[in-house]
Each structure stands twice: as structure tokens, then as C-alpha cells.
C-alpha positions as CSV (number, residue, x, y, z in Angstrom):
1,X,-97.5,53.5,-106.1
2,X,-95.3,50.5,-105.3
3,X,-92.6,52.5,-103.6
4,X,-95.3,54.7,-101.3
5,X,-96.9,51.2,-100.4
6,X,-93.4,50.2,-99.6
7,X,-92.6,53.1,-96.9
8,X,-96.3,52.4,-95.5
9,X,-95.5,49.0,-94.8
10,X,-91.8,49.8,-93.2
11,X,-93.7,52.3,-90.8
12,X,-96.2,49.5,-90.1
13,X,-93.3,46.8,-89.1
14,X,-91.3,49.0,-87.4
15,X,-94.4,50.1,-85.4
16,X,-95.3,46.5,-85.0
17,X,-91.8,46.0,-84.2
18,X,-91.5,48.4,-81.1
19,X,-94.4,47.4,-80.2
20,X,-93.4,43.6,-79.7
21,X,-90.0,45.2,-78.1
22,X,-91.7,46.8,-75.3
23,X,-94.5,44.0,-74.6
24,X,-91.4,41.2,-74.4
25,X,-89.2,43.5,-72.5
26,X,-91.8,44.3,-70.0
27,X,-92.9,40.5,-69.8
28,X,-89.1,39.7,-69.5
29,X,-88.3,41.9,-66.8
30,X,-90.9,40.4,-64.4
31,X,-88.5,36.9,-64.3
32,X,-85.7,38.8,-64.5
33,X,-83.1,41.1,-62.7
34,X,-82.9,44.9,-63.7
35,X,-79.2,44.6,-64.0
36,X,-79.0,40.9,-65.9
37,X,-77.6,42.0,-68.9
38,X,-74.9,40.3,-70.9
39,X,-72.5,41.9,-72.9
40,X,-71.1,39.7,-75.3
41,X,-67.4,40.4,-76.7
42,X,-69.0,40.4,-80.7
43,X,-72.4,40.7,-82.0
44,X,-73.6,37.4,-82.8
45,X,-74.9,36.9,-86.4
46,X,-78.1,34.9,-87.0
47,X,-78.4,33.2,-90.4
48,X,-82.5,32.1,-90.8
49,X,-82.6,30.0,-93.5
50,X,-86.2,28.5,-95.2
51,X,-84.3,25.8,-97.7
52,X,-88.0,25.2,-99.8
53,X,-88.2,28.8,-100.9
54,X,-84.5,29.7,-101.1
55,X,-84.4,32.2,-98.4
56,X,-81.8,33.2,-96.4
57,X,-82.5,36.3,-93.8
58,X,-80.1,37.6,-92.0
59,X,-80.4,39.0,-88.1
60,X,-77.7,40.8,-86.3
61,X,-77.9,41.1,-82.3
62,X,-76.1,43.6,-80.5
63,X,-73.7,43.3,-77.8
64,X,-74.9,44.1,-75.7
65,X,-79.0,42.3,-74.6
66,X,-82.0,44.1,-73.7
67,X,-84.5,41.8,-71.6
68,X,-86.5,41.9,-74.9
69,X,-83.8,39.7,-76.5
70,X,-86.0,36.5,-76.0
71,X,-86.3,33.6,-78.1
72,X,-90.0,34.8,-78.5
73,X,-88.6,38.1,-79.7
74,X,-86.7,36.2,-82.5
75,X,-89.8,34.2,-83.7
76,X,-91.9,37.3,-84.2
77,X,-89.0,38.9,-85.9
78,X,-88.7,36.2,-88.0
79,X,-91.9,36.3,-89.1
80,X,-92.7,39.5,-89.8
81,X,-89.4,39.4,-91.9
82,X,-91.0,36.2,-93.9
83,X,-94.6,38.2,-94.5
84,X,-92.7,41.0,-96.1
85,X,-90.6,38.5,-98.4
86,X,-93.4,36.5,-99.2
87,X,-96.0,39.3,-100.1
88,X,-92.7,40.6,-102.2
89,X,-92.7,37.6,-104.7
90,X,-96.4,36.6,-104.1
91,X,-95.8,33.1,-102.1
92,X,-98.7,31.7,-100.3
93,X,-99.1,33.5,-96.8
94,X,-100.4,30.7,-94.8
95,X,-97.2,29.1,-94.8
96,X,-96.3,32.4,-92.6
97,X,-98.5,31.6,-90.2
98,X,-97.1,27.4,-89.6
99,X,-93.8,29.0,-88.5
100,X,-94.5,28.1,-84.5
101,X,-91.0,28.0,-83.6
102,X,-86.8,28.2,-84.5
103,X,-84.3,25.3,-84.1
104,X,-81.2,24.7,-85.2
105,X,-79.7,23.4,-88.9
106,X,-77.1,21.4,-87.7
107,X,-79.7,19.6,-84.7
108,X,-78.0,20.8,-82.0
109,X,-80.8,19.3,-79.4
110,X,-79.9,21.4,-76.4
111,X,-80.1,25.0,-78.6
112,X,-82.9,23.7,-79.9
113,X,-84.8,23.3,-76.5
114,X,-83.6,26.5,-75.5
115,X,-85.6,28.0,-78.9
116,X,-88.4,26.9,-77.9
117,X,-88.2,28.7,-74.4
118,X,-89.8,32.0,-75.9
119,X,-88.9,34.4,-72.7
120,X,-85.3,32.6,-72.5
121,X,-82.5,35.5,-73.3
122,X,-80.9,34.9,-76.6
123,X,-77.3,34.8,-75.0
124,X,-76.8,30.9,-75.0
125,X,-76.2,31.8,-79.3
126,X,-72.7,30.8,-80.6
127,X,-71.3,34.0,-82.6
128,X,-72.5,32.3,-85.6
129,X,-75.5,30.0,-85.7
130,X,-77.8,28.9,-88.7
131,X,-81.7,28.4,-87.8
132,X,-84.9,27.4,-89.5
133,X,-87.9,27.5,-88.9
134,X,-90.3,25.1,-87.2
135,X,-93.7,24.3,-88.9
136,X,-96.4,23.3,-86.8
137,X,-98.2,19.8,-88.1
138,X,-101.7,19.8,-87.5
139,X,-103.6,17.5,-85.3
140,X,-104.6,14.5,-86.7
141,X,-107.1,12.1,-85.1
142,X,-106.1,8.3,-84.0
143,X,-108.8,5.9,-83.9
144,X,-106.5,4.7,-81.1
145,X,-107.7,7.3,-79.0
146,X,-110.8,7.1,-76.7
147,X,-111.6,11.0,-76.8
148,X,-110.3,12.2,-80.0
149,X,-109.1,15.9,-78.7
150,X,-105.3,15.2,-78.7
151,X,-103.5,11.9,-79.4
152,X,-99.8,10.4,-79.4
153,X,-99.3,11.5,-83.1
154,X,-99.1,15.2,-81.8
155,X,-95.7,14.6,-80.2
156,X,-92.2,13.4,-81.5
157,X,-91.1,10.9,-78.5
158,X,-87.9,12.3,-78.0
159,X,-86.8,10.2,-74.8
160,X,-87.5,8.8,-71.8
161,X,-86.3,10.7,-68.6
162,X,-87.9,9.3,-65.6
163,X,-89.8,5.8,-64.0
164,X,-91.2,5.0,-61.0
165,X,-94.0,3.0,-59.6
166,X,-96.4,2.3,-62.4
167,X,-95.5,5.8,-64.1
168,X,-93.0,6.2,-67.5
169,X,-92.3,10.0,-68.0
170,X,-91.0,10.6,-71.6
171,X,-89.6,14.5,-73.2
172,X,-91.8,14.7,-76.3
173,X,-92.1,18.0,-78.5
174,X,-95.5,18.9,-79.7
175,X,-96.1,18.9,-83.2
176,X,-98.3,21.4,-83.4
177,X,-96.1,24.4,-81.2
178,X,-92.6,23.0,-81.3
179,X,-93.0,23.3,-77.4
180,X,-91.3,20.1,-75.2
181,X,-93.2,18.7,-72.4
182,X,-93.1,15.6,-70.0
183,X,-95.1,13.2,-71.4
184,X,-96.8,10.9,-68.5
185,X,-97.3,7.5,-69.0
186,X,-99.6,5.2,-66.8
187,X,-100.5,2.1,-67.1
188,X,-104.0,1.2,-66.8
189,X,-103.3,-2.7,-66.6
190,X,-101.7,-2.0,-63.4
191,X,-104.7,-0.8,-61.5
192,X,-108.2,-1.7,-61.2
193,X,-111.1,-0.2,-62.5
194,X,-111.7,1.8,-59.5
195,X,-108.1,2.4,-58.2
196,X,-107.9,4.2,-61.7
197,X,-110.6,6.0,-61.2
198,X,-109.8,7.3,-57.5
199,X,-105.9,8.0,-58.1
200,X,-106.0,9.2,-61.9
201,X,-109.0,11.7,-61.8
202,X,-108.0,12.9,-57.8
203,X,-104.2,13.4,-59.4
204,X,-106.0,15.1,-62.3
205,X,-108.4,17.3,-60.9
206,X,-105.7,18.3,-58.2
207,X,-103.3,19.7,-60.8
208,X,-105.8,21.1,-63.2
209,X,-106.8,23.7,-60.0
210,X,-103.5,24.9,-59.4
211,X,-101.8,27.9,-61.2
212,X,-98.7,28.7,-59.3
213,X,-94.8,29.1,-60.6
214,X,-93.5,26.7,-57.7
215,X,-95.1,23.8,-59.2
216,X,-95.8,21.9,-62.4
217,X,-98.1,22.9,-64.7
218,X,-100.4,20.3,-66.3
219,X,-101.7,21.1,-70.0
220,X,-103.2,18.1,-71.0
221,X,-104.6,15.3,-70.4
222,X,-105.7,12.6,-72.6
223,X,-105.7,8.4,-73.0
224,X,-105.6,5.8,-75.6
225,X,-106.9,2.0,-75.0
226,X,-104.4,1.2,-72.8
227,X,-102.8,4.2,-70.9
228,X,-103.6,7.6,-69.3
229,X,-101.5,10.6,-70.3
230,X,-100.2,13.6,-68.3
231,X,-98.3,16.5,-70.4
232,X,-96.9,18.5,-67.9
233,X,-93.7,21.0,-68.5
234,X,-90.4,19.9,-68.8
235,X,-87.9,20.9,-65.8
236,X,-85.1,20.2,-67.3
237,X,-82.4,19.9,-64.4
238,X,-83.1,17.0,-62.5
239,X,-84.4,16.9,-58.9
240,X,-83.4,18.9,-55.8
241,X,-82.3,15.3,-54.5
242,X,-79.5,14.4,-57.2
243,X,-78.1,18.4,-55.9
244,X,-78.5,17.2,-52.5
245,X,-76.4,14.1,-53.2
246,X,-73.6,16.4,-55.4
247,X,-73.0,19.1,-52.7
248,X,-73.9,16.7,-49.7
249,X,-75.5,19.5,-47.3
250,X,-76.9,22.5,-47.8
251,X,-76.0,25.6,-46.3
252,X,-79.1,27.1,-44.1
253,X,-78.9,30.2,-46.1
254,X,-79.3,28.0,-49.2
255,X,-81.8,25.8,-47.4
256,X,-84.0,28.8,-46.9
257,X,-84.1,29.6,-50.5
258,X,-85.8,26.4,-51.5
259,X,-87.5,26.0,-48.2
260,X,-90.0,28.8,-49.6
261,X,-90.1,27.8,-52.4
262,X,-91.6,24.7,-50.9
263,X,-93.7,26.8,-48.8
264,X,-95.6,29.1,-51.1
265,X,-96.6,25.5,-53.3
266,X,-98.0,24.2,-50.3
267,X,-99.8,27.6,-49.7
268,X,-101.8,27.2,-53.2
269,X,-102.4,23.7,-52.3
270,X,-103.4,24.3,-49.2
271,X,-105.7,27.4,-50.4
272,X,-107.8,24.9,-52.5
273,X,-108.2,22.4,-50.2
274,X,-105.6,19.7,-51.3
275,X,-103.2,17.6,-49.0
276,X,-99.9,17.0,-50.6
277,X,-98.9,14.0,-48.6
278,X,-95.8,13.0,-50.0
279,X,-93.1,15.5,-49.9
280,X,-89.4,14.3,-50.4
281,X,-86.7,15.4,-52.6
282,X,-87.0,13.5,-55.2
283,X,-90.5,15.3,-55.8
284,X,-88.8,18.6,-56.2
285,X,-87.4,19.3,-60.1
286,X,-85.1,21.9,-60.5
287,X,-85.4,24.1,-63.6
288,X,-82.8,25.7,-65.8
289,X,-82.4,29.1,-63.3
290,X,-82.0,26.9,-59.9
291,X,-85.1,27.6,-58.8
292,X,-87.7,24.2,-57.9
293,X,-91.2,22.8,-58.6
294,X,-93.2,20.6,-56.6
295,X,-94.0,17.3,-58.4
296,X,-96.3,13.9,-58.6
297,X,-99.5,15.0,-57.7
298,X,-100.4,10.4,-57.4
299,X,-100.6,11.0,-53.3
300,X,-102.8,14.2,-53.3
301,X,-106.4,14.7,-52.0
302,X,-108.7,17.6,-52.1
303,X,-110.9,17.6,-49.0
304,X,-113.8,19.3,-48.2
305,X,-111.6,20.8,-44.8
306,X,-108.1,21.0,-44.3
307,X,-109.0,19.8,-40.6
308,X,-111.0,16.6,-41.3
309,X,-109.2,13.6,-40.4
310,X,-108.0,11.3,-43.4
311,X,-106.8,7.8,-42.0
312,X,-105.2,6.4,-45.7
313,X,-101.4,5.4,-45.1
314,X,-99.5,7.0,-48.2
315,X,-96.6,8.7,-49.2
316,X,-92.9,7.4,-48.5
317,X,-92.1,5.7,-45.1
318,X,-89.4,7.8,-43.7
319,X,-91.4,11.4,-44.3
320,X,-94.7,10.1,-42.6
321,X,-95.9,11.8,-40.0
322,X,-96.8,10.1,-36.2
323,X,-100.2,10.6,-36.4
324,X,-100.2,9.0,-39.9
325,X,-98.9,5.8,-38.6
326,X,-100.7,4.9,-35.9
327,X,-103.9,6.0,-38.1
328,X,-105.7,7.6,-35.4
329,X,-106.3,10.0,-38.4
330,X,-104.5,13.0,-39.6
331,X,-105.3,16.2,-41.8
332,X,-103.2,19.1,-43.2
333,X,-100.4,19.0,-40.4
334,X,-99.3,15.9,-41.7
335,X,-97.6,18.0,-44.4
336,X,-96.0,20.3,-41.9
337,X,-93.9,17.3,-40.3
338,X,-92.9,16.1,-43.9
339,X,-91.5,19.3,-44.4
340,X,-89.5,19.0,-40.9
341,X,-88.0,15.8,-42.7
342,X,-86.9,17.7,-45.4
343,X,-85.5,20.3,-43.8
344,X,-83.4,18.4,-41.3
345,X,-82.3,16.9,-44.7
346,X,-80.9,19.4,-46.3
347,X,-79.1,21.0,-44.1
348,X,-77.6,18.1,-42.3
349,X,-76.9,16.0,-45.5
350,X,-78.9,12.7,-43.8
351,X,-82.5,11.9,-42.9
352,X,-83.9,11.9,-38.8
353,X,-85.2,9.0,-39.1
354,X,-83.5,5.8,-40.7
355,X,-84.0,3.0,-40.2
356,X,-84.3,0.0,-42.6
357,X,-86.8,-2.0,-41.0
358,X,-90.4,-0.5,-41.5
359,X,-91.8,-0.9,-38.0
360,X,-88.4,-0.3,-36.3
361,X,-88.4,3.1,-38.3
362,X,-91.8,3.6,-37.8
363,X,-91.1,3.2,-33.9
364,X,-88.9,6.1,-34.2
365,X,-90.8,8.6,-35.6
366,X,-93.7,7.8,-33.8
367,X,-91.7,7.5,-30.2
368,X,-87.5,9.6,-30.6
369,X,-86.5,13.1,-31.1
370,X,-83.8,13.3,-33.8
371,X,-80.5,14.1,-33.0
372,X,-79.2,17.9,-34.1
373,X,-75.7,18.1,-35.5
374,X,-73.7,21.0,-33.6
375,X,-73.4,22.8,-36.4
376,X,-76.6,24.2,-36.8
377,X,-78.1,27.3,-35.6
378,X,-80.0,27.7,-32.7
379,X,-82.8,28.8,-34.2
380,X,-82.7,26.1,-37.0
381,X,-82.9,23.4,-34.5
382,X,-85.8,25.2,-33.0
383,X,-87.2,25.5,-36.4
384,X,-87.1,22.0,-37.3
385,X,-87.7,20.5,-34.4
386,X,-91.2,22.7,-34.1
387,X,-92.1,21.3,-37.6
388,X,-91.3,17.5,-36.1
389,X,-93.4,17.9,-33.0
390,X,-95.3,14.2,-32.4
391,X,-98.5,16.5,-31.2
392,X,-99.9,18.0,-34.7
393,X,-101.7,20.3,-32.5
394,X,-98.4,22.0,-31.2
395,X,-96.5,21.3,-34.4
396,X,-95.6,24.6,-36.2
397,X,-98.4,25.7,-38.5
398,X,-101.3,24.0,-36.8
399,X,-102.3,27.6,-36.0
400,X,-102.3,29.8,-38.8
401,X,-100.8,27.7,-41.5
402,X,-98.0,28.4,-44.0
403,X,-98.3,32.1,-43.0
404,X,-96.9,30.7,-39.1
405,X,-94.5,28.8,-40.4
406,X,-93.1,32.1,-43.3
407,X,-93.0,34.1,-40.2
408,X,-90.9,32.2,-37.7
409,X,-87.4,33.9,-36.5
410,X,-85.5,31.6,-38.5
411,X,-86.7,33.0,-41.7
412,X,-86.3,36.3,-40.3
413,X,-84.7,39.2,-43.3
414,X,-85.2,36.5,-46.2
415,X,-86.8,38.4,-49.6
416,X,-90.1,35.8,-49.7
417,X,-91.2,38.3,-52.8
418,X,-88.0,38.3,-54.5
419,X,-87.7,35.0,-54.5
420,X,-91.9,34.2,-55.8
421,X,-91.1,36.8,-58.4
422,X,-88.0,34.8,-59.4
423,X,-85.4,37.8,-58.8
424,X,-83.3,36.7,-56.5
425,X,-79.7,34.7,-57.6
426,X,-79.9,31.1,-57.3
427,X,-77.5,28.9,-55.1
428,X,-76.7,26.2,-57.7
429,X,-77.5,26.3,-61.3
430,X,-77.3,22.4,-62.4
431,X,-76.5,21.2,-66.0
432,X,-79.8,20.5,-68.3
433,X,-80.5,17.1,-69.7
434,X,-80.8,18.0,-72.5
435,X,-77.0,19.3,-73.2
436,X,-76.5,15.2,-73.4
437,X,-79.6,14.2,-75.5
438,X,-80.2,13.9,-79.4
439,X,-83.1,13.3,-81.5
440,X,-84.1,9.7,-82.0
441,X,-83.2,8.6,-85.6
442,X,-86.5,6.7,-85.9
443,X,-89.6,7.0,-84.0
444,X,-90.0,5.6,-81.2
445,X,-92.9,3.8,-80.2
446,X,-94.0,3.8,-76.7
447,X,-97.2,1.8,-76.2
448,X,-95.7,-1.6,-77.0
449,X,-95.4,-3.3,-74.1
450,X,-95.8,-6.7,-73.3
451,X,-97.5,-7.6,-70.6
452,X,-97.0,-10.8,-68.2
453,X,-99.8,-13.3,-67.7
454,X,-99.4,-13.5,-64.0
455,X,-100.0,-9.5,-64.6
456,X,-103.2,-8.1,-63.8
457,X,-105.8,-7.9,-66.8
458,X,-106.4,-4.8,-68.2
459,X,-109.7,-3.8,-67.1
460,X,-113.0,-4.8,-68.8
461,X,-112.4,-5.7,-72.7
462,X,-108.6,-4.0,-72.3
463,X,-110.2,-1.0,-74.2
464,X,-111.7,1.0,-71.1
465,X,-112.1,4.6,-71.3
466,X,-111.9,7.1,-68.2
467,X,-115.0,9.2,-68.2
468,X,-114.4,13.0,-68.1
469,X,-110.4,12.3,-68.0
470,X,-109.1,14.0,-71.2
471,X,-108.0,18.0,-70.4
472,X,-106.8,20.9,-72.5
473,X,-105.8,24.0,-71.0
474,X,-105.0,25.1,-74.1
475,X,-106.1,24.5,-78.0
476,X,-103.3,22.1,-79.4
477,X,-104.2,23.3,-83.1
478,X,-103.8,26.9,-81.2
479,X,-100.3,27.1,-83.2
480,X,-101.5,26.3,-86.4
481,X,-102.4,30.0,-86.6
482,X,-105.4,29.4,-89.6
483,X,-105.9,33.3,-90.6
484,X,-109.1,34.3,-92.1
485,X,-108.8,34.5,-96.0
486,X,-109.1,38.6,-95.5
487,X,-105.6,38.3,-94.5
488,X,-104.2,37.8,-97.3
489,X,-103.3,41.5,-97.4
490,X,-100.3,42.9,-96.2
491,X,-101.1,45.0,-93.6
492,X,-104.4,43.0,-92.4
493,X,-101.8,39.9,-92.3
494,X,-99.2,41.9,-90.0
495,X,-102.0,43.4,-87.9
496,X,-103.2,39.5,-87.4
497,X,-99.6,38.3,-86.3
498,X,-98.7,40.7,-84.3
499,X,-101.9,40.2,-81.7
500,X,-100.9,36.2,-81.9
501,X,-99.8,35.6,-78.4
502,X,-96.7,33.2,-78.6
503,X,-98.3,31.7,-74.7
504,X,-101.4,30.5,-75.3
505,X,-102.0,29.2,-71.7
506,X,-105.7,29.8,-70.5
507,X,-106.8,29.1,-67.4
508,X,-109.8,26.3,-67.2
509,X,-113.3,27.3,-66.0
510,X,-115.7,25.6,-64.8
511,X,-113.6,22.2,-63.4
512,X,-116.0,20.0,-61.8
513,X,-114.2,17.2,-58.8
514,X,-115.6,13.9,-58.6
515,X,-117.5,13.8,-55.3
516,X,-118.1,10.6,-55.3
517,X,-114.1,9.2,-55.1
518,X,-113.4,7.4,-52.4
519,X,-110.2,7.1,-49.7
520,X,-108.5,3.7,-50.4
521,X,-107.5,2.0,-47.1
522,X,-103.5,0.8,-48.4
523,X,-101.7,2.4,-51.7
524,X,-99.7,-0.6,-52.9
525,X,-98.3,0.1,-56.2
526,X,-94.8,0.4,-55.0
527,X,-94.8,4.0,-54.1
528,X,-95.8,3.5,-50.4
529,X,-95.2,2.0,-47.1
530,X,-91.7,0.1,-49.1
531,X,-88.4,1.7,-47.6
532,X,-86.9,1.5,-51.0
533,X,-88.7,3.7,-52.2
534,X,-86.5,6.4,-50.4
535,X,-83.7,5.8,-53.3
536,X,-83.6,8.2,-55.8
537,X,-86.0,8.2,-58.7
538,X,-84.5,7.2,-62.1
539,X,-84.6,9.9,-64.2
540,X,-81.9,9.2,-66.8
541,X,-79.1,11.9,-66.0
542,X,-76.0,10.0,-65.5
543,X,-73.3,12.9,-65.1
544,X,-75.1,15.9,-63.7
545,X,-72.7,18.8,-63.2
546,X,-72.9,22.2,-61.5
547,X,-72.5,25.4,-63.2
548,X,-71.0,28.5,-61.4
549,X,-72.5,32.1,-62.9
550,X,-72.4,33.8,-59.6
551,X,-69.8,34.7,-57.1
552,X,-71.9,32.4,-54.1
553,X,-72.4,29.2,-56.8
554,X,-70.2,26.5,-56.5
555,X,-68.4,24.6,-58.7
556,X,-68.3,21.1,-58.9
């Protein structure tokens, strides 16, 4: 009986098995070449160990990868391999169903994030490794927290990576997923009651509208008594301005692959209504496969018509447009000259317009033409210098839009698919923060700060809530994976595991904006109208280096 049970149930999990093969492998592909697969010189050897139970499974991967090779792949393995050993010698099944993710014995951080990356190939493996399994922990409520969906105690603090203006990003990893994120931090002492209530829920509702691979994703969104929280994904890499600064100009080839980049975010944006308003480098992250994501959503507006004039002066002094400084009012053009700015950036290595006294600088954009180095093409002069036109009206895109500005000459026999579908090979691939990071050895604590008396007040009694801020795209507790007690068979309890998606990202229904926000005259939180806000945000990466993987990378 035992041994016919035993050959039903390998038929079931090597069904189950191809069947996971040929979902990851399809899933795979799509963000990956046809031909991007590495042979390595030996098979590496995967030792899974699960130290309470005494169990030690083996997994051998071949030399050569399949695009089904994942870290997701390796999970679901995993676990299909720990139902089979538990049913064996009759330990409790739920525990299956905790294992949310893989990381390494020895706590090897940066192998560790890479685990948790379920459609990242499995060739950054030494030959030999040792890995055990991550257990979700569920959520647990905090009477610190004002809407009791998700709280702080869901996420290890693992670092902070980035500050600026009134804003503390922190990497955290989510209990109850093993997934890292940026972790947001805003102050809610900093602003009044209804500066928090027309920057935080406009930045909010902004983001929450926007599914698109060329910018950040926002997942949640939650508060305690004295701070707002964004989690938004972790790019890992820095921002395109720390790689402007290491190779010092871009080439116009290489310019063109983030310019559409750039383009198709604003496209989305643009699509629902929102103004970006403050496009710079430093607001472009560059993930672990070169490519970029737009960034800081604080500047954004959603508007009932891309044409209606907005007169608010925001966004960083040197990228504003004309008609943004003398606030005769300005609409979705404003974004096409900041772009311009950009542009001329990269591929001359400096900005048009630099001046370090605000009106003097002000005087220029609003009054000169910048000067074009010799060494640029015709038609990238022409390009730029469209995009920079003082008259918004005759300024490339005031026509059609982003579909004008994808169609000029200059980006004449560029791939714009290959590149939204994340095919085509990168110019740079830039070392990830976390190859220098560890685990804190005790927790850290990130809501003690102490605030000065000449300080603004926190707002009412210093406990005030933001109505309708909290947001979950997705079901922190998703993870957690509670099966229904009928699963405690076998084959029920495979059929159950294998239909768990590993993403759980939903898209949001029903979002409602707040109409009844209004424009502030003046931002003055130190992200506007100050030139030094031009320097480069601080975002903790002291020696970023550049990684060569293709014959047109460079090495630095």
C-alpha cells in the first residue's frame, strides 16, 4: 500500500515539478534574453539545511542554467522536498507552509538579498553554498500604530540608505515574506497639518495609480503617532547621478538608452494625469541589470488636464522650466524642458544652466541659449535644444506628447520595445549596496528622535492620524500561507502549494484622490528653490564600482 502511495506521490511532484519549470521559465524569459545562459565550469551543490528537525536536503544544479533556474524555482523546490519529508515521519505540515524564502547559513547579506529576488537566475551561487530556510513571522499589531493593518514590527531595520529634505529612507526586510524594501520615513513634526495632508496623500495617491517597470513601485503605506511610511522596492544600485559622476559623460548611444527609459515613465504619468515636476538625476535609481526607475513622487500633482496652468514654484532650481519662474503658469511642458536639462547633462558631463546665485541662474534659463559642446551630433543639439525651447508652445512635445518626442530623428533605429521589455544589454552594470552591508547585531530603532524646541510642534496632541493614508497593495500576512486543515493530506497539501503564487502583487481598485487638496503657493522644506539642493543625495554608498559583463560595459 505504502509503496503504491509512494510512486503516486513521485508522479504527483514530478508533475507538479514540470509544471513549476515551465511557468518560471516562461515568466523568466519575458526579462530575459533568449541566449542569456551561463554555463558554469562545475555544477554547483546546494546544501538546504532545517537545523530544528535535523534535515539536510541536498540540490544539485546543472551546468549549464535554464531561465527557470530562479531563486523562486529553488523555494518551490524546496518545499515540495520538505512536504514529502515531513508527511514521511509525520511532522506538523504548517510549518511547510512558513517557509517564505532561502538565505544563507553563514549570513552572507548580499546572497541573501539576491534569494529573496525569486525571478533572479541562480548563477551568483558559489560551487558550494549552505541555505536555510526563511520563516515568515506573522503580523502582530502595535498599539503604536494609528491604523492597525501593518506596523514597524513587520520589518527587521536593516540600514539606512538614503536622506534628504524631511525624508529617511531605510532597507528593511519584511517579516512576514523575507522580501527587502525601502522603508520611507517622514516626519510629521516637520510639516503642518495641512502641508501633510496636501504633499503626503498627493505623493500617495500619485504612486498608488501607477503600474509601470520604469518606476517605483509603492506597496504600502502606513503611520504610527509620529511618522508616515512609504515601502517602496529596493533598487539596489544607487542613482543614475553617482554613474554620471564615475564615467563623467555619457555617450549619446548610451544616453538614448536611459533617455526612454525616462520617457515611457513620463508616458504612464502623463496618461493619468500626473505632472512629475522634478526630474534630475538624482531621482533616477539604477537597479541590479543597469536599467533605471523614476523616483520621489514629493513634487507630483494629478490634475484634472494636462493643459491647465499650475503656478506652484517646485522642484530643483537649475531643471525649472522658464515659464515656471516667472509663474505666468505652466502645465505638462514644464516636464519636457526638465528633461532637456537632463539630457544636455548626460551627454555633455555638466549642466546648461549654472549658476550659483538663484536669480542670476534663474536669469539664464529664463533669458540664454546654452552653449553645445562640438562634439555632439547635429541632431543631438537639435534634439536638446527643441526640448529647452523658452516658448512651451514650440518646445518639443507640446504637440503630441511623449509619442513626439519617441519619434524625433535622433532616436531614429533605437529598439523602444526591447528596451520596455528589459531585453536589450545594459551600458553599465554598477555594484549593489548591498555587497558592502551586514545585518545589524541588535535592532535598531528608528523612531527615536529628539526633536528641538525651536522645532515646529508636532501637530495637534503629537498623536495625529492621516485619514485614508494607510495602503496595501498586497496582504502582508499573504506569506504566512495558513492552509485549510483538509490539507493535511499529502496530495491536497501539494495541490495547495503548488497554486501559491510566490508574487503576490495585486493591483488596487477602487483608489479614490482627494479633491479637495490644494496647490501651495512656495515648497520650503529644503527640496526647492535652494541651489544646494543640486548636490547629490546621500544615499550611503561610499565606493560604488562598475562591473563589465559585456563587451560595450566599461570598467572602472
Amino acid at each position: 500500500m505504502y509503496k503504491k502511495f509512494y510512486f503516486l506521490f513521485k508522479m504527483m511532484n514530478s508533475s507538479i515539478t514540470t509544471t513549476l519549470q515551465y511557468k518560471f521559465k516562461n515568466e523568466a524569459s519575458q526579462e530575459r534574453t533568449a541566449n542569456d545562459k551561463p554555463k558554469m565550469k562545475v555544477k554547483r551543490q546546494i546544501i538546504i539545511e532545517i537545523p530544528r528537525y535535523q534535515i539536510k536536503i541536498p540540490i544539485e544544479l546543472p551546468q549549464t542554467l535554464e531561465d527557470f533556474h530562479t531563486s523562486g524555482w529553488l523555494l518551490k523546490t524546496l518545499r515540495l522536498e520538505v512536504a514529502q519529508i515531513f508527511y514521511t515521519r509525520k511532522l506538523p505540515m504548517e510549518t511547510v507552509s512558513t517557509i517564505v524564502g532561502l538565505q544563507t547559513k553563514e549570513n552572507n547579506f548580499h546572497l541573501d538579498y539576491l534569494l529573496s529576488l525569486h525571478d533572479q537566475l541562480l548563477s551568483f551561487l558559489p560551487e558550494k553554498i549552505v541555505l536555510v530556510p526563511y520563516f515568515c513571522t506573522l503580523n502582530n499589531p502595535s498599539s503604536e500604530l494609528l491604523d492597525p493593518k501593518l506596523t514597524l514590527e513587520d520589518f527587521d531595520i536593516i540600514s539606512k540608505i538614503g536622506e534628504g529634505g524631511f525624508a529617511k529612507v531605510y532597507l528593511v526586510q519584511m517579516k512576514t515574506n523575507g522580501r527587502f524594501y525601502a522603508l520611507k520615513q517622514l516626519q510629521k513634526a516637520q510639516l503642518s497639518e495641512d502641508r501633510i495632508h496636501t504633499l503626503l496623500l498627493r505623493e500617495r495617491n500619485s504612486m498608488i495609480s501607477i503600474d509601470c517597470d520604469q518606476i517605483v513601485k509603492l506597496h504600502f503605506a502606513f503611520q504610527t503617532t509620529k511618522y508616515c511610511y512609504f515601502v517602496l522596492d529596493f533598487i539596489p544600485c544607487g542613482d543614475l547621478h553617482q554613474l554620471r559622476v564615475k564615467v563623467s559623460k555619457f555617450t549619446e548611444e548610451q544616453a538614448k538608452f536611459y533617455l526612454v527609459q525616462i520617457l515611457l515613465a513620463f508616458q504612464e504619468l502623463h496618461s493619468k494625469n500626473i505632472i512629475y515636476r522634478d526630474l534630475k538625476l538624482e531621482n533616477l535609481l539604477v537597479d541590479n541589470d543597469g536599467y533605471i526607475k523614476l523616483c520621489d513622487f514629493g513634487m507630483a500633482k494629478k490634475v484634472d488636464n494636462l493643459n491647465s496652468l499650475q503656478r506652484t514654484v517646485c522642484g530643483t532650481a537649475h531643471f525649472m522650466s522658464p515659464e515656471m519662474i516667472v509663474r505666468k503658469g505652466y502645465d505638462v511642458r514644464t516636464d519636457y524642458f526638465s528633461l532637456g536639462t537632463l539630457i544636455y547633462e548626460l551627454v555633455t558631463g555638466s549642466i546648461p544652466f549654472n549658476e550659483k546665485e538663484l536669480e542670476r541662474l534663474w536669469q539664464q534659463i529664463v533669458t540664454k541659449e546654452p552653449q553645445y559642446p562640438s562634439f555632439l551630433s547635429k541632431q543631438a543639439k537639435i534634439f536638446i535644444s527643441r526640448l529647452l525651447h523658452k516658448d512651451p508652445t514650440r518646445r518639443l512635445g507640446a504637440k503630441r506628447g511623449i509619442s513626439e518626442i519617441l519619434e524625433h530623428e535622433w532616436l531614429e533605429g533605437i529598439d523602444i520595445e526591447k528596451i520596455k521589455n528589459r531585453e536589450m544589454s545594459t551600458p553599465f552594470i554598477m555594484e549593489s549596496l548591498t555587497m558592502k552591508m551586514q545585518r545589524p547585531q541588535v535592532k535598531m530603532e528608528i523612531e527615536e528622535v529628539v526633536i528641538e524646541a525651536k522645532k515646529v510642534k508636532f501637530v495637534g496632541d503629537g498623536a495625529h492620524a492621516l485619514s485614508s493614508f494607510s495602503f496595501q497593495i498586497e496582504d502582508p500576512n499573504r506569506f504566512s500561507l495558513n492552509i485549510p486543515q483538509k490539507a493535511k493530506s499529502l496530495g491536497y497539501f501539494l495541490k495547495y502549494m503548488s497554486c501559491q503564487e510566490l508574487d503576490a502583487d495585486q493591483d488596487e481598485d477602487g483608489v479614490n484622490y482627494d479633491s479637495s487638496l490644494e496647490e501651495l503657493q512656495v515648497y520650503s522644506m529644503g527640496l526647492t528653490l535652494r541651489l544646494d539642493t543640486y548636490q547629490p543625495i546621500y544615499r550611503n554608498i561610499n565606493a560604488l564600482t562598475l562591473k563589465g559583463t559585456a563587451q560595450n560595459r566599461r570598467l572602472l
